[in-house]
C-alpha positions, 0 to 999 in steps of 0.5 A: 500500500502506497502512502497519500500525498498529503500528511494529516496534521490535526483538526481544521474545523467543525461545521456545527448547525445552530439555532441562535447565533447570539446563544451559540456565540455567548456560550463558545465565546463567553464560557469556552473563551473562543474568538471571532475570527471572521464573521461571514453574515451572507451564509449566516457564519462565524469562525472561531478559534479551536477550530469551530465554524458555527451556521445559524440555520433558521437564518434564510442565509444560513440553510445551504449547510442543511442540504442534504442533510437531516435536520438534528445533530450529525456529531457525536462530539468534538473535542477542543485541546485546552491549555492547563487549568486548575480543576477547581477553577474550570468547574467553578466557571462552567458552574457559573456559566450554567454549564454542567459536566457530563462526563469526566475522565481521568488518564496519566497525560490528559483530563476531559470534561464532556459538557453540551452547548445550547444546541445539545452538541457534546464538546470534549474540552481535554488538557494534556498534562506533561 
């Protein structure tokens, strides 16, 4: 087997459908500390850092990225590489935030925390320790 022209070298983005552009960019920027980096309002997107490209469709603008696809969640989850953080300092901001952890796990070189957008998307915010 002969390898691919090309070397994969991580996550680019996530498309991700939401409903209210205003709640999707208070909670990746207000509570996950996302930032605009482009804002494209004649297809109802914004692009963020981590990677995360949202489209509000119940825009009129923003229905293209509905084509062809069910109406509903396409994704089990996404997972956005943090920077170190004391634990009893994240979960006191998602608290504050509203936001609950679902799921924990623990492993020698990372920690997770699993919790759900406004949209019920589940995003995996991992620290790599070491």
């Amino acid at each position: 087997m002969t390898a691919p022209p090309f070397k994969p070298l991580g996550l680019d983005h996530l498309l991700l459908h939401v409903r209210d552009m205003v709640e999707a960019e208070r909670f990746y920027c207000g509570v996950l500390g996302c930032e605009v980096k482009h804002r494209v309002p004649r297809l109802a997107m914004i692009e963020l850092s981590a990677g995360v490209v949202l489209v509000d469709t119940d825009d009129p603008n923003g229905t293209w990225a509905l084509q062809g696809v069910e109406r509903g969640r396409n994704l089990d989850h996404f997972a956005i590489r943090t920077s170190e953080w004391e634990e009893a300092g994240m979960r006191a901001w998602l608290a504050g935030h509203g936001v609950a952890i679902e799921e924990e796990r623990f492993e020698a070189d990372e920690q997770s925390l699993y919790v759900r957008d406004p949209f019920g998307n589940l995003v995996e915010l991992i620290r790599r320790v070491g």
